[in-house]
C-alpha positions in Angstrom: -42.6 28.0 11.5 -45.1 29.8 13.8 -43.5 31.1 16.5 -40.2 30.5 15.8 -37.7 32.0 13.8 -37.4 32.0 9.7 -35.1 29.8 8.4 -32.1 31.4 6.4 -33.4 31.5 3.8 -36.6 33.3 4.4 -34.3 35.6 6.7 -32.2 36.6 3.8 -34.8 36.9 1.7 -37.0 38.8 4.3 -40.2 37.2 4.2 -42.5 35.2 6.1 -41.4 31.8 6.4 -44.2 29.0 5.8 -45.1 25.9 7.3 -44.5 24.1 4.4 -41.4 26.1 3.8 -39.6 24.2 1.0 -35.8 25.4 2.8 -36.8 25.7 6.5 -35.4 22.0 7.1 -32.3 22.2 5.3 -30.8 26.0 6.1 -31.7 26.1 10.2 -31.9 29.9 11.3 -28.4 29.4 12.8 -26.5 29.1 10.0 -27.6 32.1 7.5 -24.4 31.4 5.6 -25.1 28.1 4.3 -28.2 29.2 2.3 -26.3 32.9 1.5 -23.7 31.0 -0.4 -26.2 28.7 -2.3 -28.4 31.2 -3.1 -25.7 33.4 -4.3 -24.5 30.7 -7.1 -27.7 29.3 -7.6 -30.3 31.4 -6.9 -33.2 30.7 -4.4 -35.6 29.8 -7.0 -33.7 27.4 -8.8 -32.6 25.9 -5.5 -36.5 26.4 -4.7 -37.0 24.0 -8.0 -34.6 21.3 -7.9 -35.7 20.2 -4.2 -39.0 20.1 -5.4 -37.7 17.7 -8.0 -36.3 15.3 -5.8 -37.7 12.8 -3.5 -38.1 14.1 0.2 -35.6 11.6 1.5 -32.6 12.7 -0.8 -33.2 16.3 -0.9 -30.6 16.7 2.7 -27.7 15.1 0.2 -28.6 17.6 -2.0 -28.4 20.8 -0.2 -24.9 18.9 0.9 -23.6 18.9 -2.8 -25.1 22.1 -3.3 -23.0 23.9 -0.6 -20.2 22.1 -1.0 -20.4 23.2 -4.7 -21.4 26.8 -3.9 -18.2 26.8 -1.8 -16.1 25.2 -4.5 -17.1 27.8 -7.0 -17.0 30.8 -4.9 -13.0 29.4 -4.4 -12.7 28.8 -8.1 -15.5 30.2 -9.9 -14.1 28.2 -13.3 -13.3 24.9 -12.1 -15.6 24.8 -9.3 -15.5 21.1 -7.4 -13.8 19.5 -10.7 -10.7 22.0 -9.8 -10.9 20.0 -6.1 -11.4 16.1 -7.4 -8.9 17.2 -10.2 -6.2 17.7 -8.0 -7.2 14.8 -5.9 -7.0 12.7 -8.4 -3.3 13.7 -9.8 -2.2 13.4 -5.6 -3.4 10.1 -5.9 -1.4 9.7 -9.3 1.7 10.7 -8.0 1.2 8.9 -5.3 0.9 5.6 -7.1 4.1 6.2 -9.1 6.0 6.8 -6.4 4.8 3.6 -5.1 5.7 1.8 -7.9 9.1 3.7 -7.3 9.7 2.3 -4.0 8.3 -1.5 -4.9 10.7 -1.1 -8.2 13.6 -0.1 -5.7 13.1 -2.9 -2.9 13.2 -5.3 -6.1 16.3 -4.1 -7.0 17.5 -4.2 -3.7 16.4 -7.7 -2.9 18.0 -9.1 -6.1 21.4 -7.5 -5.3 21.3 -9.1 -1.5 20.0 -12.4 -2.8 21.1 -12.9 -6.4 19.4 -16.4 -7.0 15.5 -15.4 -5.8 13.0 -17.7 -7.0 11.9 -15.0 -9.9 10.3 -16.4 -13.5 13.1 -14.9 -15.3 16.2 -16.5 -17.3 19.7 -15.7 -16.4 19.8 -13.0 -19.2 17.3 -11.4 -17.9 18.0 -11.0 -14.1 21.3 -10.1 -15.3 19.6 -6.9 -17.3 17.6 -6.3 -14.1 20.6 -6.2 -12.0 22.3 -3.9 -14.4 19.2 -1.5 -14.6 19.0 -1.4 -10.6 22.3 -0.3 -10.2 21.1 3.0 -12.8 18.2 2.8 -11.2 19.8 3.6 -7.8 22.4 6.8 -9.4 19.3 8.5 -10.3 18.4 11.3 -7.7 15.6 10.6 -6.4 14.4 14.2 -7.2 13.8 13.3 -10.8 10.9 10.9 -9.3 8.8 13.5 -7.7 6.4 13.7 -10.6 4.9 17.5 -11.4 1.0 17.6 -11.7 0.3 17.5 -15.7 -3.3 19.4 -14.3 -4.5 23.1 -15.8 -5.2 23.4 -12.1 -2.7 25.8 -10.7 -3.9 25.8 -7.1 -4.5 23.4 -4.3 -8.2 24.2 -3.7 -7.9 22.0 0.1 -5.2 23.8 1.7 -6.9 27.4 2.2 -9.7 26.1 3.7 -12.6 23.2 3.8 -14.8 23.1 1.1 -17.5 22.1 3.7 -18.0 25.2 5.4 
């Protein structure tokens, strides 16, 4: 890096940054908070280590997860990203049953406009469906807005990106 500035990371850790400077093409001068962040959750020479583990042409996806987890944590230091995909993943469960809500109500719908569909059922049993809809549709629909069984209280995405 003759000549030039130090990368972040030399910068932060004020000293002479190398040719061969293991972070100098992942945490650019420019961006000092990239590298602060990492090295404040990981420490520099365990960062320093795990590049120098992995194979030159992986090691940009790698500083990628590492930020993004050095964010996640410094958000929520217990859960970290799992907090993040956690609640993710109940959205997307929630999501699905009210799906399955809405397909279970155009059913119900369907069979009371056009009581002779083609469906594989016996009279006895459409009959039961039928019945069911029409509880089905006195429920409010309130009761279907399903609560997040997670531990995770928050909603790590809405403060801000876990990218930065």
């Amino acid at each position: 890096m003759a000549g030039s500035s130090p990368c972040a990371s030399c910068k932060l850790l004020r000293r002479r940054c190398a040719k061969d400077c293991i972070f100098a093409p992942y945490f650019p001068p420019d961006d000092p908070h990239k590298f602060a962040i990492v090295h404040k959750i990981f420490g520099a020479s365990n960062v320093s280590k795990m590049l120098q583990e992995i194979p030159v042409h992986q090691r940009a996806d790698a500083v990628g997860s590492l930020v993004y987890e050095a964010n996640a944590r410094m958000r929520d230091p217990v859960y970290g990203s799992v907090g993040a995909i956690s609640y993710l993943q109940n959205q997307v469960s929630q999501l699905q049953m009210e799906l399955a809500v809405a397909q279970a109500e155009i059913l119900c719908i369907q069979m009371q406009q056009e009581p002779n569909l083609p469906i594989q059922l016996d009279q006895d049993e459409k009959s039961l469906l039928l019945a069911s809809c029409n509880n089905f549709n006195s429920i409010p629909h309130q009761y279907f807005n399903f609560a997040s069984s997670s531990n995770v209280i928050q909603d790590p995405l809405k403060r801000e990106s876990l990218w930065t």
